[in-house]
C-alpha positions as CSV (number, residue, x, y, z in Angstrom):
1,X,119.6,131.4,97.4
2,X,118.7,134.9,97.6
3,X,117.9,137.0,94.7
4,X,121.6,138.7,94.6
5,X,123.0,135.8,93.8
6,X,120.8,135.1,90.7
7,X,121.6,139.0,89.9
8,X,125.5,138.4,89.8
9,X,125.5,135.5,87.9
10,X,123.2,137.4,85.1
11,X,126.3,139.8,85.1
12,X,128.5,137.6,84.9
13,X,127.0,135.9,82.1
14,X,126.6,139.4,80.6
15,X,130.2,140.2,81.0
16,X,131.1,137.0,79.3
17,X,128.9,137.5,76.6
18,X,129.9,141.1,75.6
19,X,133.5,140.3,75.6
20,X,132.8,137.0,73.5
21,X,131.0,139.4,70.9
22,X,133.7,141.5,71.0
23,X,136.4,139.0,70.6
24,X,138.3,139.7,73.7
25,X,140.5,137.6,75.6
26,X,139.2,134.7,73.2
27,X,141.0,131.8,74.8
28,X,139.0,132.5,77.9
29,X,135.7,133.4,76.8
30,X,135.8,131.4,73.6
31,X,136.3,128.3,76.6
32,X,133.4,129.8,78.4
33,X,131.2,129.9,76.0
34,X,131.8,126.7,75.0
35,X,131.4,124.9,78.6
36,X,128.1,127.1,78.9
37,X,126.7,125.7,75.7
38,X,127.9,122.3,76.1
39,X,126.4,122.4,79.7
40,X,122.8,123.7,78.4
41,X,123.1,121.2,75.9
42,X,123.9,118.1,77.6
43,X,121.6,119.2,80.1
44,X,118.6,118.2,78.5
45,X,119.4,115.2,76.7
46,X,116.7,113.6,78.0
47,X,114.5,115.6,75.9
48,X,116.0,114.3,72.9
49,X,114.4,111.1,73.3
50,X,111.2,112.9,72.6
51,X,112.2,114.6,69.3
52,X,108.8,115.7,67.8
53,X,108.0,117.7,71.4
54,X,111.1,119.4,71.4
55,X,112.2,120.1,68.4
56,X,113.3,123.5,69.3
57,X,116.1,121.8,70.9
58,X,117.9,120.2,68.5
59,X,119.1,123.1,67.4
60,X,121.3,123.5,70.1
61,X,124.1,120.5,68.2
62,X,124.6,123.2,65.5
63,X,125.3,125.9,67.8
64,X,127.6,123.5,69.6
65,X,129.3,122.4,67.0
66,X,130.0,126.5,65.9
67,X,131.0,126.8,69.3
68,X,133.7,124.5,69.2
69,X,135.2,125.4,65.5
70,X,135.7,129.0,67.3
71,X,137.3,127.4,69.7
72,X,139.7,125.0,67.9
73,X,140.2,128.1,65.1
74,X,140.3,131.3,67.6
75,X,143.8,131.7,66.7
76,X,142.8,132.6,63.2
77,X,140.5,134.9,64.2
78,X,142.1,138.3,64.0
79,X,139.6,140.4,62.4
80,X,140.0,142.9,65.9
């Protein structure tokens, strides 16, 4: 893959990100977010195994788990 590829999906990621933070169009990006997260985090289960070499990771089931109340609850949120 070229390097314009890697370019558009940092915008994208960008774009999905500023719109999360601003609470736009929460059904989608609230969704997004999640699927990113849960991606990245299932991703490198195998370094769970390991848990005093990478314990950076674990922090990543919080986040998750935040990720998913915003989800379930993004009805309620109508601070915007």
């Amino acid at each position: 893959m070229g390097d314009n590829i890697f370019l558009a999906i940092g915008i994208v990621q960008l774009i999905i990100i500023l719109s999360f933070a601003a609470g736009l169009f929460k059904t989608w990006t609230y969704g997004l977010v999640l699927l990113l997260h849960t991606v990245s985090t299932v991703s490198t289960f195998s370094l769970y195994t390991r848990p005093f070499d990478n314990l950076l990771f674990f922090a990543a089931w919080p986040m998750l788990a935040a990720c998913i109340a915003l989800f379930l609850l993004r009805d309620w949120d109508n601070l915007v």
